[in-house]
C-alpha positions as CSV (number, residue, x, y, z in Angstrom):
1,X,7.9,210.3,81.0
2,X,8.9,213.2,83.5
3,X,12.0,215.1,84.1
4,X,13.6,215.3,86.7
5,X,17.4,216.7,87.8
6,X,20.6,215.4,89.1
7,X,20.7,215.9,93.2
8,X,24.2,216.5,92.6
9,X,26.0,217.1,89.5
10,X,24.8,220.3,87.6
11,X,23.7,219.9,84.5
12,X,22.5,216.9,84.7
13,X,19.0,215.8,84.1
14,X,17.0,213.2,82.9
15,X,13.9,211.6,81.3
16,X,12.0,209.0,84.2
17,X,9.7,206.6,83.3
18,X,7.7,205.8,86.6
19,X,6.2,202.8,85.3
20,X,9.1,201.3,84.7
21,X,12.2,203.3,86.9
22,X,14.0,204.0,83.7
23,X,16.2,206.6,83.8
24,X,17.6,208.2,80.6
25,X,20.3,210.6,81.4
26,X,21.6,214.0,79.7
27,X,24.5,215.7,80.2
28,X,25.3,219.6,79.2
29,X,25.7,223.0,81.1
30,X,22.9,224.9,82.3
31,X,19.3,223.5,83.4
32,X,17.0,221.0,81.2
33,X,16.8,222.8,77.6
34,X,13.1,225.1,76.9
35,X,12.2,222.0,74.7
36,X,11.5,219.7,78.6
37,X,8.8,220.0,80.9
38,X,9.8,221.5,84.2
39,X,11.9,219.4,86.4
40,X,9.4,217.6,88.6
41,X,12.0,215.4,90.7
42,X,15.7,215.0,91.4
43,X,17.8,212.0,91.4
44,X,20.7,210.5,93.0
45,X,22.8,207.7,94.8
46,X,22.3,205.9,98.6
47,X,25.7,203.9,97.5
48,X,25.4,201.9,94.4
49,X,21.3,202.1,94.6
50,X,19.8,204.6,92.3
51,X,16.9,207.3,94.1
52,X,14.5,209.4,92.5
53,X,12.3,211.2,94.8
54,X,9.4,212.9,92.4
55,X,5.8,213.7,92.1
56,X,4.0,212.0,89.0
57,X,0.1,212.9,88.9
58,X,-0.3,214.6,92.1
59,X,1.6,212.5,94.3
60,X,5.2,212.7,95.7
61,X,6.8,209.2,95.1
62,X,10.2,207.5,96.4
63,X,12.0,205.1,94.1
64,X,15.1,203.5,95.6
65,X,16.4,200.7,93.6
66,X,13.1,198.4,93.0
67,X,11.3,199.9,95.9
68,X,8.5,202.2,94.7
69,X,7.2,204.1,97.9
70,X,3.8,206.8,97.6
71,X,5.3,209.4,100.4
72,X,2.4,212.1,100.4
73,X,0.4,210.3,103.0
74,X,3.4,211.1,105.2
75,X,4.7,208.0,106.5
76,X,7.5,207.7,109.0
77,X,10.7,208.9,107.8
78,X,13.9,209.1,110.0
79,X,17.7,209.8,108.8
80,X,20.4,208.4,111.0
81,X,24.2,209.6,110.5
82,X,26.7,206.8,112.0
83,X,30.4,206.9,111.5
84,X,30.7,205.9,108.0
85,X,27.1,205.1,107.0
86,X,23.8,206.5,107.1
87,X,20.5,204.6,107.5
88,X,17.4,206.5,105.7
89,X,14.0,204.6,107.2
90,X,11.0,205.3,105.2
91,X,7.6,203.5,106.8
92,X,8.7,199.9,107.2
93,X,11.9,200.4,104.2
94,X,15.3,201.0,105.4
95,X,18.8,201.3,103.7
96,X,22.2,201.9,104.7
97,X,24.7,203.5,102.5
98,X,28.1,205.3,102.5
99,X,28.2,208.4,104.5
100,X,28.7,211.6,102.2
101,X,31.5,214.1,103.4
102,X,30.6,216.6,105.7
103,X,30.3,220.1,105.0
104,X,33.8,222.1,105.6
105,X,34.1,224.8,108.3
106,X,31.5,227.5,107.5
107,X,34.5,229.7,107.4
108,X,36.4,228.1,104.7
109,X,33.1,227.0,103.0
110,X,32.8,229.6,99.8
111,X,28.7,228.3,99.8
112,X,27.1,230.3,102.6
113,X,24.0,229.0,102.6
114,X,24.7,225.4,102.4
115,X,23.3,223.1,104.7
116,X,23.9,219.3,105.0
117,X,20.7,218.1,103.0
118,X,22.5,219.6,100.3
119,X,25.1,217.0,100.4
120,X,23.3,213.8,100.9
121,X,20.0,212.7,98.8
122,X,18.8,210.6,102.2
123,X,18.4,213.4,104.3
124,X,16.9,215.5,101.8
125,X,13.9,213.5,101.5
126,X,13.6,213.0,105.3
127,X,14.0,216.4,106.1
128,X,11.1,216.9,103.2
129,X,8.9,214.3,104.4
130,X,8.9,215.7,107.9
131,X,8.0,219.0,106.9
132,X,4.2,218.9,106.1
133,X,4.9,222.1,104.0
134,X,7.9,221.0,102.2
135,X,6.1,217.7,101.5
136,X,3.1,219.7,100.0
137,X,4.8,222.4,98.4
138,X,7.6,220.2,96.3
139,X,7.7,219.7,92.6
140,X,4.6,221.7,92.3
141,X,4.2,223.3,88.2
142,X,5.4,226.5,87.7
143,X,2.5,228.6,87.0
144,X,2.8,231.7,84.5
């Protein structure tokens, strides 16, 4: 079992079972209590189908629905934005879901530093999996 965190909702984090895709959800205010190991993944939604992009013993791992996908050899991964839907293509796995909203006018927007990955789970793990770094570097331990 691993935790990882809600892509969107803070608060939110759970206990995964890779082995199985369980998911066991908790709800409060604030990150995962002392008591859990460091989040080592986030979860989310592609329209009804649950995601949990992670890293369990050294690898970095995709989950979407039934789909269980080792990313770290850096396969092919490609975001598309259509009018209503995107279409996140990892290797030879493709789904379409809703489109998210779009961020508001940086001038009305009170998050600065937003960008558009940090509104839609799909694009976050493209963007990731395209950066050798960022696909290296993620859901690495803490070290003291």
């Amino acid at each position: 079992m691993i935790t990882v965190q809600s892509f969107d909702r803070y608060g939110e984090w759970a206990g995964f079972e890779p082995a199985t895709g369980s998911l066991d959800v908790h709800r409060g205010y604030g990150p995962a209590p002392q008591c859990a190991p460091s989040p080592t993944g986030h979860y989310g939604r592609l329209g009804d189908l649950l995601v949990v992009f992670y890293r369990y013993e050294a690898a970095l791992y995709l989950r979407i629905g039934d789909h269980h996908i080792e990313v770290g050899s850096s396969p092919e991964a490609r975001h598309e934005r259509f009018e209503g839907h995107c279409r996140l293509t990892i290797g030879s796995t493709s789904i379409e879901y809703p489109a998210p909203p779009v961020l508001i006018d940086p001038a009305q927007d009170p998050t600065p530093f937003a960008e558009p990955e940090d509104f839609d789970i799909g694009l976050f793990v493209a963007d990731v999996l395209r950066s050798p770094a960022r696909r290296t570097a993620l859901y690495l331990p803490e070290h003291s």
